[in-house]
N, C-alpha and C positions, 0 to 999 in steps of 0.2 A: 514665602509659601511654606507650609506647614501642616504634615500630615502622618499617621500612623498605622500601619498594618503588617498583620502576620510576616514574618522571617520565611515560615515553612512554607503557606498562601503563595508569596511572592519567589520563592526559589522554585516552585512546580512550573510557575507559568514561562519563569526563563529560562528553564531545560529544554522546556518544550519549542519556545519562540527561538533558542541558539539554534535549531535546527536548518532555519531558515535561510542564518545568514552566511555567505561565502567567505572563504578563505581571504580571496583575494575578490575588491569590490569597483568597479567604476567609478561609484562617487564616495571619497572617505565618508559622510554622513552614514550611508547603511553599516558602515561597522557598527553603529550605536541603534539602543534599542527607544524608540519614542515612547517619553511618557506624557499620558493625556489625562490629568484630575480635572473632574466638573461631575460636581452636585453628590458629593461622597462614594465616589467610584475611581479606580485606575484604570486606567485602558493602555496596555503596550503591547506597541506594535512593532514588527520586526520586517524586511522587505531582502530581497536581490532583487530588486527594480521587476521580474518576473512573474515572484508571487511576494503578494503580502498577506501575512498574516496577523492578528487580534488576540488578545485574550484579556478579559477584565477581571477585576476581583473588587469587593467591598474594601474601602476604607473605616478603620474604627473611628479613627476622628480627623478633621482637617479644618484649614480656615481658609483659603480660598480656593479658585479654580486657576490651570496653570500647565502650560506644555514645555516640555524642556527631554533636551538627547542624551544618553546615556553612556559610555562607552562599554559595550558589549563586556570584552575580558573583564576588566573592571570590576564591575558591579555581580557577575556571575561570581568568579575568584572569593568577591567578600561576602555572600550571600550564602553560597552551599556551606560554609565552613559552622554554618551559625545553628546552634540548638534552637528548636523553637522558642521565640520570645519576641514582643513588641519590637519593631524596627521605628524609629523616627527620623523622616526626611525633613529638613530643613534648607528651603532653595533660596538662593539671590537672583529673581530670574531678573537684575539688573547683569551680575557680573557672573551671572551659573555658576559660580562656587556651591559647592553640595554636602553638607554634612548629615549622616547617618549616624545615628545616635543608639546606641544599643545596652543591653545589661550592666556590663564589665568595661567598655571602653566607645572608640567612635570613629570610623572611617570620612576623610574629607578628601575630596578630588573637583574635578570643574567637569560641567554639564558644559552642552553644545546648545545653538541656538534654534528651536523645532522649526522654526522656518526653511530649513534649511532641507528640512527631512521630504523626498517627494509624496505627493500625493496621489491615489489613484482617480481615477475618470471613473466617473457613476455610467453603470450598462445603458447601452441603446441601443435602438435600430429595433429588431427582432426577437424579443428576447422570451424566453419558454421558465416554465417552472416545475423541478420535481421535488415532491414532499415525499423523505424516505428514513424511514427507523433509523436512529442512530447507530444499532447494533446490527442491523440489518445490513448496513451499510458495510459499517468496518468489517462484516464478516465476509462481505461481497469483493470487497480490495484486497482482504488476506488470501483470498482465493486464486482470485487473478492477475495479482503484482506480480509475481512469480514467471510468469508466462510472458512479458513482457520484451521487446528486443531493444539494443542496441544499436542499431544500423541507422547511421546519417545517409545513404540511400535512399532510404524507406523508413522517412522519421516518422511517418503514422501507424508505425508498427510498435512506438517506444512508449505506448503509451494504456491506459486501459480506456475504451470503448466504451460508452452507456446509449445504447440503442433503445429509443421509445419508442413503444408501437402501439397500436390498437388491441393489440394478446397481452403484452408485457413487457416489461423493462430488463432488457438483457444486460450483463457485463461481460466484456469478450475481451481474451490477451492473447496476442500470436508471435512467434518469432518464428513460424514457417518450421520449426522442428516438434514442438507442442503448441496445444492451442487449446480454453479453459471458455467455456460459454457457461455463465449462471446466471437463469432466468428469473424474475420475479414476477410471478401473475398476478398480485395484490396493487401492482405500479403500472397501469398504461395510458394511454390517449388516442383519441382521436385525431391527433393532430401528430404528424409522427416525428420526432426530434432526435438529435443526435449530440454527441460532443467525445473530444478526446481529451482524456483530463492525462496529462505529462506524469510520468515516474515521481520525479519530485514532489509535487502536492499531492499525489497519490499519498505517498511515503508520508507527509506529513499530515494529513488526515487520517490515515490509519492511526496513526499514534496517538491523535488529540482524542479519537473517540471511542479509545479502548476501555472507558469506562463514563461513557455518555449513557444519557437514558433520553427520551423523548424524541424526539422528529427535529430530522436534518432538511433544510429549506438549500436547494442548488437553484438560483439563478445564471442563465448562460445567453448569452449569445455567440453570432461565428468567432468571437477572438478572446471573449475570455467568460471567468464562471466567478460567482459569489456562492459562495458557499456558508452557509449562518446555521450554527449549532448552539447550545444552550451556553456553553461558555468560552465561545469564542467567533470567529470570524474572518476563513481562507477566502483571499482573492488569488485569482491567477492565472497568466498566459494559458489556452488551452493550442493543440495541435491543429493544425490549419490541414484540412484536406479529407481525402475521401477513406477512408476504410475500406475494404475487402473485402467482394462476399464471404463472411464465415461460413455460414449456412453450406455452403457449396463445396466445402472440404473436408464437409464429415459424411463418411460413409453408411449409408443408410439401409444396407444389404447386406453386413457381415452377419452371420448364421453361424458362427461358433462362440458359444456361449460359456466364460470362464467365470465361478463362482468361488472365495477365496477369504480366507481370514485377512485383512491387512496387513495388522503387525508380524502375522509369520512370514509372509510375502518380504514386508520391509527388512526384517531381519537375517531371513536368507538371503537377498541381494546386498545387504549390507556386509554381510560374510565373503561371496565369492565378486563379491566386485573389487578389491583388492588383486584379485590375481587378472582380472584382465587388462588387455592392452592398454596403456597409460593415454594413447592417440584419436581411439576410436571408443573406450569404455564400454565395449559390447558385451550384453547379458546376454545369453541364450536363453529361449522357453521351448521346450519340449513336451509337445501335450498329446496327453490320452488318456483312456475314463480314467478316471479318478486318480491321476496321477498328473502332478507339474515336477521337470525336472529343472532344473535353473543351473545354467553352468557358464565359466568365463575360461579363458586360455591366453597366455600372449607369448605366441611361439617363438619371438624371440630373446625369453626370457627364461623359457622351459618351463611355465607353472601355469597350474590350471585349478582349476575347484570346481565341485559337482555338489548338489545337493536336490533330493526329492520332500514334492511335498504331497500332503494328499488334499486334495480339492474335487469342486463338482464338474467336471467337466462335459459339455453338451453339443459334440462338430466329430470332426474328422481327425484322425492325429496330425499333427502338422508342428513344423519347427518355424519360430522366428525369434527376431534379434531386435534389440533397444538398446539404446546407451542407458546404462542402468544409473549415472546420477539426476539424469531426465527425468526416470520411471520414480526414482525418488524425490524429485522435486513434485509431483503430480501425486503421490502417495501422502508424501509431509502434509498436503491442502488439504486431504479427506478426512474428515472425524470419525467417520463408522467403521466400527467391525468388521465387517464386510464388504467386499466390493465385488460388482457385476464388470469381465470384463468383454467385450464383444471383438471378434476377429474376424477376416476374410480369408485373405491369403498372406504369403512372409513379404509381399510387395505391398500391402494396403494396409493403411492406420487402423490403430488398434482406438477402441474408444473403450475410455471408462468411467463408470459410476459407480456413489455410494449403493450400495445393497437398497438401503431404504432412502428415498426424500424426503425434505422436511417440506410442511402445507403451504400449501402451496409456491413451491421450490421446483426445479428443474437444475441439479449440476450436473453438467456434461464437461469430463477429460479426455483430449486426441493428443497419440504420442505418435510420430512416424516411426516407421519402422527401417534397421541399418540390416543391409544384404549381405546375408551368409554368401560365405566361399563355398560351402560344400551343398 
């Protein structure tokens, strides 16, 4: 077998597909990436038996169809070193021996036998479908991958959320310290559906479709989702179990209303967050009209930082506390200039949003609030 294409083509799609694979693998076979020619296309796919993922690319020219395994380091190693320029494969899928034939010289090593590579189970049972912007999408994950927890506990908390409903298609991330709801009204059903799509395929969808255009097709049932974009094709284990009322932990009665530049917010707690306590990272807000004061202390260190800012502010004066690398991980998420932010008391979640929404958009940020001593 004998076939030719891009150097450059074929190094994007295996940065992206290394992503996939583990360090350390159950079956030697997934260290290697499957390659699948038929009918002048490549198709390699990459797995941790959990999730699999696709990506194809044209061939310029070939002369038959033909599957054979590749060893991961390998073929990455000799790939990214290469200027753009014709690559040609030539396979013995008798003895997998593989030469790659290039400009200036020719890499030979031995392929594996694809048989060997597992295959996924085609979806059954119950299965829903959502058709969603490519861009739409990635921007929805970059938002609330963040917000996502850790906890083998509470593994349905590790994960982001996509809530279908009859209104809209929510995406929701919680680790019980912040919590990130963004709505899309343009995505609903009748028929209302659910799925936890895992940190990992999260993570590697965001990446493949950082520069998609067209509409992302999710097929899901209760155990796993297909996920099919224009150039390529995630399968993967999803989270088994029920979710959290979100809805029920955002406070819907806070009446003190904080209106604020972003990036002076970000850059003042990026100044006095240094001085506070290394354990508990507590920012102070100190508010009153038209004044936010933003202060940290760690008494047992001796050092403190103050800083005012001037903002809109529309309540009561009142002091509370955040762990400020929190407040900036929830700040990093928002693109606007401005953000609205709404308060209770120094005991109740502080909720924030962009200034302005994008059409029909709803993003909603909750940060709990850490109790002053004084």
């Amino acid at each position: 077998m004998r076939f030719t294409l891009s150097s450059t083509a074929l190094n994007s799609r295996l940065q992206t597909l290394s992503k996939v694979i583990n360090n350390k693998n159950s079956l030697p076979i997934l260290e290697s990436f499957l390659f699948h020619v038929h009918n002048g296309q490549l198709t390699i796919t990459a797995s941790d038996s959990e999730n699999v993922m696709q990506a194809s690319l044209a061939l310029d020219n070939f002369d038959t169809d033909g599957d054979f395994a590749v060893p991961s380091h390998t073929i990455l190693d000799a790939v990214k070193e290469l200027p753009e320029q014709p690559l040609t494969f030539e396979v013995n899928l008798d003895s997998y021996e593989v030469t790659v034939g290039y400009q200036n010289g020719r890499y030979q090593f031995t392929a594996q036998n694809a048989q060997e590579f597992p295959r996924s189970e085609p979806l059954s049972g119950d299965v829903h479908v959502i058709t969603i912007d490519a861009e739409m999408l990635s921007n929805s994950i970059n938002r609330t991958l963040f917000a996502t927890d850790n906890n083998e506990i509470r593994p349905v908390m590790n994960g982001i959320f996509f809530d279908l409903t009859a209104d809209c298609l929510a995406f929701v991330a919680s680790d019980g310290h912040k919590l990130v709801r963004c709505r899309n009204y343009n995505i609903k059903s009748e028929v209302p559906a659910s799925l936890i799509l895992p940190k990992k395929p999260a993570t590697l969808l965001k990446n493949s479709l950082g520069k998609e255009q067209g509409d992302v097709v999710i097929k899901f049932n209760n155990q796993s989702a297909e996920i099919k974009y224009s150039e390529g094709l995630l399968i993967c284990r999803l989270i088994e179990g029920t979710f959290p009322n979100y809805n029920a932990a955002i406070p819907q009665d806070n009446p003190n209303e904080l209106f604020i530049n972003r990036k002076m917010l970000q850059s003042a707690i990026r100044r006095v967050l240094p001085f506070a306590s290394m354990s508990s990272q507590l920012v102070r807000f100190r508010l009153d009209a038209g004044n936010l004061e933003v202060s940290s202390e760690d008494l047992d260190f001796a050092t403190s930082a103050k800083e005012n800012l001037i903002c809109e502010y529309n309540g009561q004066p009142m002091q509370i506390g955040f762990r400020g690398d929190f407040l900036m991980e929830i700040l990093n998420s928002i693109d606007t200039d401005e953000i609205k932010m709404q308060l209770g008391d120094p005991s109740r979640a502080g909720v924030i949003f962009p200034a302005s929404q994008l059409e029909n958009e709803d993003l909603l940020m909750l940060i709990m609030p850490l109790l002053l001593n004084d």
